[in-house]
C-alpha positions as CSV (number, residue, x, y, z in Angstrom):
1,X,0.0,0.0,0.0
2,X,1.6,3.4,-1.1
3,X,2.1,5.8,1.6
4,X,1.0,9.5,1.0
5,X,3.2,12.4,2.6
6,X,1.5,14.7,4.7
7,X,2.2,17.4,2.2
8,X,-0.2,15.5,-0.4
9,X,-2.9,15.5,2.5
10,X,-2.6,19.0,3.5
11,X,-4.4,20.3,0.0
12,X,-7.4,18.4,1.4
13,X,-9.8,20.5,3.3
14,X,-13.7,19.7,3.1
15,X,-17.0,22.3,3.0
16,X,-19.7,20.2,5.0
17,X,-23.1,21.9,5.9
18,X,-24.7,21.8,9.3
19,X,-28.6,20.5,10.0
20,X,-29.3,24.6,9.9
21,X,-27.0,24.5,6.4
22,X,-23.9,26.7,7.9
23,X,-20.8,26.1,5.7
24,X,-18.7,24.2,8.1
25,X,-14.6,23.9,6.9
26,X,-12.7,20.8,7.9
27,X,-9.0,21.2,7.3
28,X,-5.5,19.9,9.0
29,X,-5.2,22.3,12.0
30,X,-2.2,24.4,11.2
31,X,0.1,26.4,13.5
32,X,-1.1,29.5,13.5
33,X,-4.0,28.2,15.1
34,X,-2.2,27.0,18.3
35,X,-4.1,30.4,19.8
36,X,-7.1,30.2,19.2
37,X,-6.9,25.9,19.9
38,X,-6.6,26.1,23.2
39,X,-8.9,29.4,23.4
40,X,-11.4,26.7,21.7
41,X,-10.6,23.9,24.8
42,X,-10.6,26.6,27.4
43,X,-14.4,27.7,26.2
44,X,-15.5,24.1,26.4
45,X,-18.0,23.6,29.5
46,X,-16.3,21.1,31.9
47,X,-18.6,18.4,31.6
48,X,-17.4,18.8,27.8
49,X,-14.0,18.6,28.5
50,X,-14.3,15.5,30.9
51,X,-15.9,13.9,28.1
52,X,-13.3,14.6,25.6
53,X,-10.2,13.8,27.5
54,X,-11.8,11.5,30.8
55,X,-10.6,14.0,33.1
56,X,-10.9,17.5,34.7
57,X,-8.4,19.4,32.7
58,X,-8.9,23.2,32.2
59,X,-6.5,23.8,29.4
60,X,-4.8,21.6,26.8
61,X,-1.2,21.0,28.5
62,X,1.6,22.1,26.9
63,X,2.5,18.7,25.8
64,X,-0.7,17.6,24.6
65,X,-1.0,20.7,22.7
66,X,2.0,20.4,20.9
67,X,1.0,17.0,20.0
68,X,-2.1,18.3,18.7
69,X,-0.5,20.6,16.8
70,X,2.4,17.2,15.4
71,X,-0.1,16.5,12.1
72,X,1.3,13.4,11.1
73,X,3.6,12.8,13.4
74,X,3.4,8.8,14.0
75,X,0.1,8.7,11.4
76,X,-1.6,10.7,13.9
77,X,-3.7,13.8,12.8
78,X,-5.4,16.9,14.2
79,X,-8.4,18.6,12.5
80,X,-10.4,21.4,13.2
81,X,-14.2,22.6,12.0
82,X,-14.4,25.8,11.3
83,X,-17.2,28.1,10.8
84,X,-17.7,32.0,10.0
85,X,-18.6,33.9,13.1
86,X,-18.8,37.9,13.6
87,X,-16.4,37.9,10.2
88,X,-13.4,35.7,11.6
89,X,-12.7,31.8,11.4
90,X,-13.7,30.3,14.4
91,X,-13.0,26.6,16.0
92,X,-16.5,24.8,16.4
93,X,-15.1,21.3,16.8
94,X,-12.1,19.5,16.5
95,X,-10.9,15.7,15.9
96,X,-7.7,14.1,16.2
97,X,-7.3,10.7,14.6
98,X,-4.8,8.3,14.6
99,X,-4.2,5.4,11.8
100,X,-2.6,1.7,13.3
101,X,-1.3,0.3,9.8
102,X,-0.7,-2.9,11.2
103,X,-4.5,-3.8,12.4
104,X,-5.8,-1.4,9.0
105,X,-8.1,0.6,12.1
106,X,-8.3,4.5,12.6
107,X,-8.7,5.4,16.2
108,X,-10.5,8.8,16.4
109,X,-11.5,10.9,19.5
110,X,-13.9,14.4,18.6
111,X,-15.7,17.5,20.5
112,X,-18.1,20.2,19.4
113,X,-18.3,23.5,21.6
114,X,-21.3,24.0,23.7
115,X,-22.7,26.3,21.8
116,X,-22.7,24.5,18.4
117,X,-24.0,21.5,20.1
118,X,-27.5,20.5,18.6
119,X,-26.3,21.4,14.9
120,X,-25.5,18.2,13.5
121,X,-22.1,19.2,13.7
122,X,-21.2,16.3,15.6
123,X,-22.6,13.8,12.8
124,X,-21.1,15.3,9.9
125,X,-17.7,15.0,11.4
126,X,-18.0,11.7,11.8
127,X,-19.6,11.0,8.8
128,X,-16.4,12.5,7.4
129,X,-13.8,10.8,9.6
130,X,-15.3,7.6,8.4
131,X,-14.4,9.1,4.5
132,X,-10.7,9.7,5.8
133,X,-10.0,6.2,7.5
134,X,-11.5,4.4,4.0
135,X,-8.8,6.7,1.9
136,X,-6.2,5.2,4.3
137,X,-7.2,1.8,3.8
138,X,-8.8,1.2,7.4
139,X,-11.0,-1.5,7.2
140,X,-12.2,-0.9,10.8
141,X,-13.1,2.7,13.0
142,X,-13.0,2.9,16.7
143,X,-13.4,5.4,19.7
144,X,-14.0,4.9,23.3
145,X,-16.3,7.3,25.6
146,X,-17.6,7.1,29.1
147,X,-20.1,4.8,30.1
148,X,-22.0,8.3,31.0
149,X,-21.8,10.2,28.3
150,X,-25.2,9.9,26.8
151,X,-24.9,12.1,23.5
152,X,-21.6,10.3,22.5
153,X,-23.1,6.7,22.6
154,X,-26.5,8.1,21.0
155,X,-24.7,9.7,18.0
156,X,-22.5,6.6,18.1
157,X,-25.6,4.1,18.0
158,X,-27.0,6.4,15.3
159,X,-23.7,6.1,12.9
160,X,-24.2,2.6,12.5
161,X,-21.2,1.7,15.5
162,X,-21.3,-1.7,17.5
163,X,-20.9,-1.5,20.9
164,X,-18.1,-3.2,23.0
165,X,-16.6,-3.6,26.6
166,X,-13.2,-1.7,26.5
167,X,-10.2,-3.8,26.8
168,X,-9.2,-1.9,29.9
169,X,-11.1,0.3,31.3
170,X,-14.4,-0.1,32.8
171,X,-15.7,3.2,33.0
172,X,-15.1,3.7,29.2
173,X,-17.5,1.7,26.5
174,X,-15.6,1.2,22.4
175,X,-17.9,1.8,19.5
176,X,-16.5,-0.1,16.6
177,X,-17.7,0.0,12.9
178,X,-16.5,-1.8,9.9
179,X,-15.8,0.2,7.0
180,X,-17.0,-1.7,3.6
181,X,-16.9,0.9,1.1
182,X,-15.1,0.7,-1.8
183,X,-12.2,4.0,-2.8
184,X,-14.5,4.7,-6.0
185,X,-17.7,4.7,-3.9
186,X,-16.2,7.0,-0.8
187,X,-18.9,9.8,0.0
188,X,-16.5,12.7,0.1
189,X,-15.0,13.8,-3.2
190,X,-11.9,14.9,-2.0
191,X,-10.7,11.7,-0.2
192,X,-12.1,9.7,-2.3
193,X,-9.4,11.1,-4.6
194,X,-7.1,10.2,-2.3
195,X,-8.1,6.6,-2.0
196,X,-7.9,6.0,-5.8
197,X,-4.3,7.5,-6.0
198,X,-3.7,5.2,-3.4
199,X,-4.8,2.5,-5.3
200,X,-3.5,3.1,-8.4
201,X,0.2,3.5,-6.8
202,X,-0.4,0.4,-5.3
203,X,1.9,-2.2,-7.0
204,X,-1.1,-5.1,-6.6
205,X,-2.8,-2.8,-9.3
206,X,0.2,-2.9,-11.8
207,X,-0.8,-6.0,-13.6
């Protein structure tokens, strides 16, 4: 399977709409955006942020942050939603995904702000994660929530995700969903171009 630099992903951005039909901008976060990334974490309410990370954090730690900010350092990847708000890009949501080669499964972890919350912002994400991990030849998806957070497991349930104990923790529940869908049949345009030049670098498709 042919390996695509990061530079080859980073012309990839998507337009989605919202359930209201706001233009909603996913792209690779970037680093002038380390500001306003942890202005976006700091907004979050807490019960937000214990959700996201499964603890009482107030800030992303400098660490963290910078590995936020590492896109595709060890095939892991940060991306941000952006919308238009009073005339300037703002963060609405953000994702961080991470591919394992060897088991062909994307691990992804998401939030939405508060305020955004109830826009379908949540699903559309998803719904475009699940476009990524098929152009990187995942065959499987995965994230892990708390036990209690009710809108993660409904949107979850809703996307089509089995359910399963985690491996190791039992306040946290997996959602796991097989992805079937073939590089010429991926939903979003752009990565589905991804997944045929994938494809046809491939050396099984040099016959």
């Amino acid at each position: 399977m042919s390996i695509l630099r990061l530079e080859d992903l980073k012309q990839y951005s998507d337009t989605l709409r919202t359930r209201h039909g706001e233009a909603l901008r996913v792209r690779f976060v970037e680093p002038r955006d380390t500001e306003e990334l942890q202005h976006y974490f700091r907004s979050l309410s807490t019960r937000s942020r214990y959700n996201r990370f499964f603890g009482a954090i107030s800030e992303l730690p400098q660490g963290l942050l910078h590995e936020f900010l590492q896109v595709g350092e060890r095939e892991r990847f940060t991306v941000v939603a952006t919308m238009m708000v009073d005339g300037f890009e703002t963060i609405v949501a953000e994702a961080r995904y991470a591919l394992h080669a060897e088991t062909a499964t994307l691990e992804f972890g998401l939030s939405v702000a508060d305020r955004w919350q109830g826009h379908g912002i949540a699903t559309v994400l998803m719904k475009n994660l699940e476009c990524r991990a098929a152009a990187l030849g995942a065959d499987h998806m995965f994230g892990d929530t708390l036990r209690s957070n009710a809108a993660m497991i409904s949107l979850a349930r809703k996307s089509d995700f089995a359910f399963v104990n985690h491996p190791d923790d039992w306040k946290l529940v997996r959602f796991d969903k097989e992805i079937s869908v073939a590089p010429k049949d991926i939903p979003c345009a752009s990565w589905r171009l991804v997944a045929l030049s994938r494809q046809a670098d491939s050396p099984s498709a040099s016959v």
